[in-house]
ChimeraX commands (.cxc) that place a marker at each C-alpha (Angstrom):
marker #1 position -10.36,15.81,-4.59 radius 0.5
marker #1 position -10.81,18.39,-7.25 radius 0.5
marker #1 position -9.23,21.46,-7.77 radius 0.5
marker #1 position -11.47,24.87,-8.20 radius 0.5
marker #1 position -11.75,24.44,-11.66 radius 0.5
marker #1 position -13.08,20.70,-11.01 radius 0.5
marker #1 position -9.71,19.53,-12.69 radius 0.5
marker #1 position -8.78,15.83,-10.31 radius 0.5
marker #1 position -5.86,16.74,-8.05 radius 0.5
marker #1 position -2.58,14.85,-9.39 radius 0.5
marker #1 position -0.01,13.28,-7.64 radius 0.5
marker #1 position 3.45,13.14,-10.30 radius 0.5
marker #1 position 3.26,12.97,-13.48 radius 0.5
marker #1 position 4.81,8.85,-13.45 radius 0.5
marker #1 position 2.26,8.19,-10.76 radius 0.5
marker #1 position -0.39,9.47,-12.69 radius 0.5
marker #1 position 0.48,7.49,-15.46 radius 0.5
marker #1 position 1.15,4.46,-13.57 radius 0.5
marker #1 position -1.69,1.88,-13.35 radius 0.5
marker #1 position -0.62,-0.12,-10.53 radius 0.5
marker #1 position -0.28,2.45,-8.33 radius 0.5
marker #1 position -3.52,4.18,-8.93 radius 0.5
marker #1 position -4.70,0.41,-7.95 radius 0.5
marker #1 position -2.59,0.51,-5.31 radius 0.5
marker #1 position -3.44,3.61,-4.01 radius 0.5
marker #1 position -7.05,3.09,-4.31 radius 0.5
marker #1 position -6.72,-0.18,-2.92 radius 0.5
marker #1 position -5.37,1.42,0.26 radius 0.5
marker #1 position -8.49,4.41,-0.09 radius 0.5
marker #1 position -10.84,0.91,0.17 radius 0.5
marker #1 position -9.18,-0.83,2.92 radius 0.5
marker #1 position -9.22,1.77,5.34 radius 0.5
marker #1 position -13.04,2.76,4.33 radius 0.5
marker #1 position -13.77,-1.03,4.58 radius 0.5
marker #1 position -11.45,-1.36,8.17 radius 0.5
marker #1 position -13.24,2.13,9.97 radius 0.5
marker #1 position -16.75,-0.01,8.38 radius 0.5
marker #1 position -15.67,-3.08,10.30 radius 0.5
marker #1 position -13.83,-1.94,13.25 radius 0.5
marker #1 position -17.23,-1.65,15.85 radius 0.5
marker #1 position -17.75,-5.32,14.54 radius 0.5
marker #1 position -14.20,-6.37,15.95 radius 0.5
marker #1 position -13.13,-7.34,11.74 radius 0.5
marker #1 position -10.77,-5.65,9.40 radius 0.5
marker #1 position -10.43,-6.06,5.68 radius 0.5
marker #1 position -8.61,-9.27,5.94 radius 0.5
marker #1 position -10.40,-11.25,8.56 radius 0.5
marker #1 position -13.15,-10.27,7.03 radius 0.5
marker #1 position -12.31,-11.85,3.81 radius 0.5
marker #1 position -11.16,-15.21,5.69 radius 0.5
marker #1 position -14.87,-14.81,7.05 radius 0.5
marker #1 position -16.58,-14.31,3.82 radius 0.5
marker #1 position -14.88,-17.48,2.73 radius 0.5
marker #1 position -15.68,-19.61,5.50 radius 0.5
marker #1 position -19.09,-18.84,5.42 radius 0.5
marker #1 position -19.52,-19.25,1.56 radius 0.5
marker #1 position -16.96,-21.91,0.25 radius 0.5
marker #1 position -15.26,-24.12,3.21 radius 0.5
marker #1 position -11.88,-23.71,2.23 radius 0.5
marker #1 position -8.97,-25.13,3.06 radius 0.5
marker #1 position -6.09,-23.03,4.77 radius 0.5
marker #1 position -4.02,-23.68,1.79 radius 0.5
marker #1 position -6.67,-22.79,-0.26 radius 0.5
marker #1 position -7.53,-19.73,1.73 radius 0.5
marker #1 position -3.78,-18.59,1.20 radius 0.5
marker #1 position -3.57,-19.04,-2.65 radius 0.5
marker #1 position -7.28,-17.44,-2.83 radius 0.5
marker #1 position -6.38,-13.86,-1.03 radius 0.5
marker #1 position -2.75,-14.15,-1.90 radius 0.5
marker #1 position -1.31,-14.37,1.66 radius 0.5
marker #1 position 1.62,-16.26,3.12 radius 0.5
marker #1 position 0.31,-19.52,5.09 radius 0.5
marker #1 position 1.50,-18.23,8.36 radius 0.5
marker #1 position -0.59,-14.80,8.12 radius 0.5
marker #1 position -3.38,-16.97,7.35 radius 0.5
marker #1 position -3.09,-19.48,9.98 radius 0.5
marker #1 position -3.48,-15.80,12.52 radius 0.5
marker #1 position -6.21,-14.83,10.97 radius 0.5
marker #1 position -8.29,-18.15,11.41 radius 0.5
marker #1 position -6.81,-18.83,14.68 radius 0.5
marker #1 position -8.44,-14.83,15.53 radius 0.5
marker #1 position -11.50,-15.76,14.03 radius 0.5
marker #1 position -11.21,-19.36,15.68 radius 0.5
marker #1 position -10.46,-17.93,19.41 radius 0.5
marker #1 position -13.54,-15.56,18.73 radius 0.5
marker #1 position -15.57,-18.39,17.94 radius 0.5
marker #1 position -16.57,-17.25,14.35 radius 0.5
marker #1 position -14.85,-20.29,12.80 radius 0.5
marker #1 position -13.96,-23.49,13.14 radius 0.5
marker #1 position -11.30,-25.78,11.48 radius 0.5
marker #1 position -12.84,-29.57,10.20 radius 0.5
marker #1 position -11.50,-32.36,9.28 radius 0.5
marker #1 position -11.67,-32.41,4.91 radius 0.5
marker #1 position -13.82,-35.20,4.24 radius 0.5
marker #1 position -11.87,-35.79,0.70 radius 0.5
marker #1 position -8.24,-35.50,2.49 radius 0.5
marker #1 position -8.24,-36.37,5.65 radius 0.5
marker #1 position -4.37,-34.51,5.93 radius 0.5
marker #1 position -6.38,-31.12,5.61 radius 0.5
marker #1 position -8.37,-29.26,7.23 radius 0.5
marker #1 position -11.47,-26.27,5.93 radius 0.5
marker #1 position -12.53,-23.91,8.00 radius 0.5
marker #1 position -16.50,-23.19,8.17 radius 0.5
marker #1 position -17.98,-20.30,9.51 radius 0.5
marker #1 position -19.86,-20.75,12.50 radius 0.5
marker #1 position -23.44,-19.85,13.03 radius 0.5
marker #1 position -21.86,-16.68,15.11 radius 0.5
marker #1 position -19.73,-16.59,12.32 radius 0.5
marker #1 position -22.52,-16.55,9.80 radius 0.5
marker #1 position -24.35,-14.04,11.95 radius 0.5
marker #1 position -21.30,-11.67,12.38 radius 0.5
marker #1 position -20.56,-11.90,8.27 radius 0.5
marker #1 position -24.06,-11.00,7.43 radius 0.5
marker #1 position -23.76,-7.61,9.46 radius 0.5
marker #1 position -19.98,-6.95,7.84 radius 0.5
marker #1 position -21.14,-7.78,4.87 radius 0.5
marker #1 position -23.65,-4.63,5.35 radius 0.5
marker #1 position -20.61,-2.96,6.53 radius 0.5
marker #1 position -18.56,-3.60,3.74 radius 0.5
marker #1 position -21.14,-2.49,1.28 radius 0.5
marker #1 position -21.65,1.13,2.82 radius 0.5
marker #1 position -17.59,1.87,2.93 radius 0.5
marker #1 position -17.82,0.52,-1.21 radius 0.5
marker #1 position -20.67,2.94,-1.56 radius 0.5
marker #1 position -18.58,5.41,0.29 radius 0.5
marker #1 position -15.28,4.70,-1.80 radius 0.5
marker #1 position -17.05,4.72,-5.43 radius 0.5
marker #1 position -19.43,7.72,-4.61 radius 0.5
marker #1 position -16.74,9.79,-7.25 radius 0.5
marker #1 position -17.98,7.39,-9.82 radius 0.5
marker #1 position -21.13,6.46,-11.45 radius 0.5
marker #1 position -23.32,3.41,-11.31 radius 0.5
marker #1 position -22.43,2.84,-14.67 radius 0.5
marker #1 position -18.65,3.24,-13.97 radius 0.5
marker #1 position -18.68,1.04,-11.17 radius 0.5
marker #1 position -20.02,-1.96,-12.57 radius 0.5
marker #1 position -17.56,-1.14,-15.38 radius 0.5
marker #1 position -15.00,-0.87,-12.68 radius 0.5
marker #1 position -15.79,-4.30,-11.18 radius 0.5
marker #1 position -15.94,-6.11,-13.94 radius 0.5
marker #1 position -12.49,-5.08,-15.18 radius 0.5
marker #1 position -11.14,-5.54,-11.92 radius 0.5
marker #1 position -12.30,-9.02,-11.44 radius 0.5
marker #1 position -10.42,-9.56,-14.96 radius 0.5
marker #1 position -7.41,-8.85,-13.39 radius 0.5
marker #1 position -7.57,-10.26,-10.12 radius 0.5
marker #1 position -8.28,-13.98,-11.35 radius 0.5
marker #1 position -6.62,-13.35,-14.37 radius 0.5
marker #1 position -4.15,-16.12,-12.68 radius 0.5
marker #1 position -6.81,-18.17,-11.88 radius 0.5
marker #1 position -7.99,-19.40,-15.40 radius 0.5
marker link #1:1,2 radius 0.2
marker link #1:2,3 radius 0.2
marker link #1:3,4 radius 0.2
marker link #1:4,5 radius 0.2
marker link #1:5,6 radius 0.2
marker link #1:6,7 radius 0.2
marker link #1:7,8 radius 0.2
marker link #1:8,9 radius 0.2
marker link #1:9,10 radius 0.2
marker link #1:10,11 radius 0.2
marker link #1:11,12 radius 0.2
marker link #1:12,13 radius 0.2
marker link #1:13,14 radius 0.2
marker link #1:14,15 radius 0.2
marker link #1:15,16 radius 0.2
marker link #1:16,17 radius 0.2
marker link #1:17,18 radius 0.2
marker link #1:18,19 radius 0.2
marker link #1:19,20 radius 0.2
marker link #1:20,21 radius 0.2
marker link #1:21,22 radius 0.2
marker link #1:22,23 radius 0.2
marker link #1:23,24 radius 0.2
marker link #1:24,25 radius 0.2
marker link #1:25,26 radius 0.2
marker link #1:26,27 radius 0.2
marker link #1:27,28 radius 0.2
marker link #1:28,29 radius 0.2
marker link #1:29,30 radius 0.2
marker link #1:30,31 radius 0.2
marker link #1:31,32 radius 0.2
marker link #1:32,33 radius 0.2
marker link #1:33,34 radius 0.2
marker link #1:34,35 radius 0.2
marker link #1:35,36 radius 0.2
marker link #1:36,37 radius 0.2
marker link #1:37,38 radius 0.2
marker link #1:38,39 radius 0.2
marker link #1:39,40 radius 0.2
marker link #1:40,41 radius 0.2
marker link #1:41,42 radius 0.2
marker link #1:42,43 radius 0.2
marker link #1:43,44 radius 0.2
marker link #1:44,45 radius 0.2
marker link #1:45,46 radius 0.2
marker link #1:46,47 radius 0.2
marker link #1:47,48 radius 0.2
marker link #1:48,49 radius 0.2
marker link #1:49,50 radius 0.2
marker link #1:50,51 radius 0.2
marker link #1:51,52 radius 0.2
marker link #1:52,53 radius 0.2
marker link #1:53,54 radius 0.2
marker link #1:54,55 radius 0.2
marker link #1:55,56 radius 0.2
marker link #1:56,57 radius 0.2
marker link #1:57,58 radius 0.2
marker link #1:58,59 radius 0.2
marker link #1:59,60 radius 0.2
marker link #1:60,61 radius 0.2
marker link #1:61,62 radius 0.2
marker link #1:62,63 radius 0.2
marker link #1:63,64 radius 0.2
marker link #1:64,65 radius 0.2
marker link #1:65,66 radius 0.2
marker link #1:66,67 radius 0.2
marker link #1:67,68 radius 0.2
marker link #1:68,69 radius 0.2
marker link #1:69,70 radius 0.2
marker link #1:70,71 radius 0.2
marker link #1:71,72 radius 0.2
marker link #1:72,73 radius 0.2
marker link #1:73,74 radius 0.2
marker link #1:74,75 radius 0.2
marker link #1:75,76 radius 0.2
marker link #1:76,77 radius 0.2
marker link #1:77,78 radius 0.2
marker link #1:78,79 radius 0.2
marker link #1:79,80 radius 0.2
marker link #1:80,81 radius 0.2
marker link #1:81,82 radius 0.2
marker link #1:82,83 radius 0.2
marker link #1:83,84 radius 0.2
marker link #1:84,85 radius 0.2
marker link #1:85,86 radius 0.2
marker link #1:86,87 radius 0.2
marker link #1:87,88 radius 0.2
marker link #1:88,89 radius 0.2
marker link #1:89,90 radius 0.2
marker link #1:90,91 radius 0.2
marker link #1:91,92 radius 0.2
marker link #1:92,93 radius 0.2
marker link #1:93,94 radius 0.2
marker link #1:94,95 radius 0.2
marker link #1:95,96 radius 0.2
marker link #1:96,97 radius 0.2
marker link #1:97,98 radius 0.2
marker link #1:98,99 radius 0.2
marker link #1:99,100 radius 0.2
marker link #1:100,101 radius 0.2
marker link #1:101,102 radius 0.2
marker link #1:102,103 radius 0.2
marker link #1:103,104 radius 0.2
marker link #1:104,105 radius 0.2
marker link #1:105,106 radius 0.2
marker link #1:106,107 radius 0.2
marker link #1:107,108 radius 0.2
marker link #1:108,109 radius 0.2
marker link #1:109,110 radius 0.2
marker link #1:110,111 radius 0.2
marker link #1:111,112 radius 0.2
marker link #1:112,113 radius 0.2
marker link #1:113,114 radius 0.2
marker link #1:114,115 radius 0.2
marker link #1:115,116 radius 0.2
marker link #1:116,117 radius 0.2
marker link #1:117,118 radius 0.2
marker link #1:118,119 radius 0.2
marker link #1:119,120 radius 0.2
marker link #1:120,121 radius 0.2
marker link #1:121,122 radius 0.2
marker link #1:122,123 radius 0.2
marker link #1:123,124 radius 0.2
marker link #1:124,125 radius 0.2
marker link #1:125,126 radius 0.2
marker link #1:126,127 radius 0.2
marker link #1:127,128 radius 0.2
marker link #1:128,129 radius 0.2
marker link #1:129,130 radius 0.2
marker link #1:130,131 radius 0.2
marker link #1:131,132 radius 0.2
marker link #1:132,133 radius 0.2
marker link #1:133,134 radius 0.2
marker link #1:134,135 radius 0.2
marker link #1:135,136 radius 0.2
marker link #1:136,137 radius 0.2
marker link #1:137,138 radius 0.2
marker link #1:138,139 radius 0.2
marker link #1:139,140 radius 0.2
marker link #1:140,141 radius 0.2
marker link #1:141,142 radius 0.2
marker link #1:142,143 radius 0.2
marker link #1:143,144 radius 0.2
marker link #1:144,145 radius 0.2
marker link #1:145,146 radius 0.2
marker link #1:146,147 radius 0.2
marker link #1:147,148 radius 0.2
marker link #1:148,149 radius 0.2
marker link #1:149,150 radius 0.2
marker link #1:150,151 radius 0.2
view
């Protein structure tokens, strides 16, 4: 929002200032784009990432915890969701037979295609205040960040 001088609307002076709420805030400004997106496909933000996941890496559920930075138990829901839907399914790991991945279906891989479209219109929706330029700029830092504990 923008004030009639085109000056942004703030919100305190220490929230203004403060990085990880602005992330935080416009972390909540995507989800809810992203989970109105979603919604007529049955998904939200997160079972939509557990989807994404099954249908491009296989992952383990332990794996699928430390990835999206979720307890264990709200990720066994969210497969179990997906599972009961018939989206995913939870195999055997061929290199530890203690584990198990969980694969996308070919409903699942079906259904991910179209939120995948979904998602992409609520981004395009969410980063309209920003140029192209801005957003891959955006991105980039923010993938910094985000796997920052990954290297």
């Amino acid at each position: 929002m923008a004030t009639a001088d085109d000056a942004p609307v703030r919100v305190s002076p220490a929230l203004d200032a403060d990085t990880s709420f602005l992330l935080a805030r416009a972390s909540a400004l995507a989800a809810t784009a992203g989970n109105r997106a979603l919604s007529g496909l049955g998904l939200k933000v997160r079972s939509y990432s557990v989807l994404a996941l099954a249908a491009e890496v296989g992952p383990s559920q332990r794996d699928l915890a430390e990835r999206l930075r979720l307890d264990p138990s709200q990720v066994v829901a969210l497969v179990d969701g997906l599972e009961e839907r018939g989206l995913v399914e939870r195999r055997l790991d061929p290199s530890d037979r203690r584990a198990r991945i969980v694969v996308a279906t070919p409903e699942g891989l079906a259904l991910f295609a179209r939120a995948r479209e979904a998602i992409a219109g609520a981004q395009r929706e969410t980063h309209a205040p920003l140029t192209e330029e801005e957003q891959v700029a955006l991105g980039d830092l923010l993938r910094r960040l985000a796997y920052a504990d990954l290297q």
